[in-house]
C-alpha positions, -999 to 999 in steps of 0.1 A, spaced: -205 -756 544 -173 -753 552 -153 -722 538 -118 -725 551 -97 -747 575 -63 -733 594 -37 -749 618 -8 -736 635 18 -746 656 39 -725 678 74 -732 697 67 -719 731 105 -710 738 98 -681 705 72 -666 725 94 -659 756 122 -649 735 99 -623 722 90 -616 756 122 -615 772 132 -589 738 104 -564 737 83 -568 773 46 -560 776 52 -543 739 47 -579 719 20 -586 745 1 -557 737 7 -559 698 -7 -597 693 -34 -597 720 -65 -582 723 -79 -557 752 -99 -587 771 -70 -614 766 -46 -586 779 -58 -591 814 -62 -629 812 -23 -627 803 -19 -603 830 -37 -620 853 -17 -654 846 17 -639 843 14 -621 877 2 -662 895 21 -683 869 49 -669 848 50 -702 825 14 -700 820 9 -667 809 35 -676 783 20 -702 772 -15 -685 768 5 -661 744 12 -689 726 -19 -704 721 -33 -670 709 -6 -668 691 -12 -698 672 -49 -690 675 -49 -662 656 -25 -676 630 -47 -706 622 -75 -681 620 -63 -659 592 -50 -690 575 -90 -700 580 -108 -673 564 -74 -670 535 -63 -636 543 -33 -639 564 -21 -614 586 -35 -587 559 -62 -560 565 -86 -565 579 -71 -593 597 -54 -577 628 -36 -591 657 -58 -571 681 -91 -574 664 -93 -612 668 -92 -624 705 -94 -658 714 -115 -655 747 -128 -684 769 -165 -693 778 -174 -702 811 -169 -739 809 -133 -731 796 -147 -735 760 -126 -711 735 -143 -688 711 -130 -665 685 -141 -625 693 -140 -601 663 -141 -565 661 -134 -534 638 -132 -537 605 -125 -574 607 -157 -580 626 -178 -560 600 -159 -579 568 -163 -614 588 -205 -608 594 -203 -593 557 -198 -631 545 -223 -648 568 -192 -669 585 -187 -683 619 -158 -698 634 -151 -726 655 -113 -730 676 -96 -749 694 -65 -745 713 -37 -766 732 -6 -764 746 27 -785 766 55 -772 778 76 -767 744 45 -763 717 11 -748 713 -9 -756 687 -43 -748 673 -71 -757 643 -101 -733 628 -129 -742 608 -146 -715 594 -179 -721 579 -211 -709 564 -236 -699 586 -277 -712 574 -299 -686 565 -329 -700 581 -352 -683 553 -332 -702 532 -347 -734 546 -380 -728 541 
């Protein structure tokens, strides 16, 4: 069942203003420890890129709280919701903290999806119901 659905779309150019105005300090206020050195990591190769992977987490994490219809309220944080990549490039939504414990609370999981181009990035969330397998029986 699904319990919530969020989109976002982000102008790239407002990330790098934010950039350009407070440095590695918005970095490290909307991302998460592990997307930290991705962004690092991209920024040092590919200046463009690593803005534009802010910008999808960005958006990410804004579709996400739209998802599960808190916002960016407790105990939605910034930097307790990552938006990490699996091995075949596949994004997945990371909890932890007090957001991770309320999220597992409900029995939810949550399903992204991310993109960007040169002057947008956008992203949807589903968040659903997980089955209770007892349930079934």
């Amino acid at each position: 069942m699904i319990v919530g659905i969020g989109t976002d779309i982000c102008e790239v150019v407002r990330i790098e203003r934010a950039l350009v105005r407070h440095g590695d300090r918005f970095a490290e206020k909307v991302l998460g420890p592990r997307e930290l050195q991705v962004w690092r990591a991209r920024s040092a190769r590919y200046p463009d890129r690593g803005m534009r992977y802010v910008a999808t987490r960005f958006s990410a994490k804004e579709a996400f709280s739209k998802a599960i219809g808190l916002g960016m309220r407790m105990p939605m944080t910034w930097r307790h919701c990552e938006i990490l990549n699996a091995p075949s490039g596949q994004p997945y939504i990371a909890l932890s903290g007090a957001l991770a414990t309320w999220f597992d609370e409900r029995q939810w999981c949550a399903h992204v999806t991310v993109s960007d181009e040169s002057a947008y990035a956008t992203s949807h969330v589903i968040v659903s119901q997980t089955l209770n397998p007892t349930a079934l029986s």
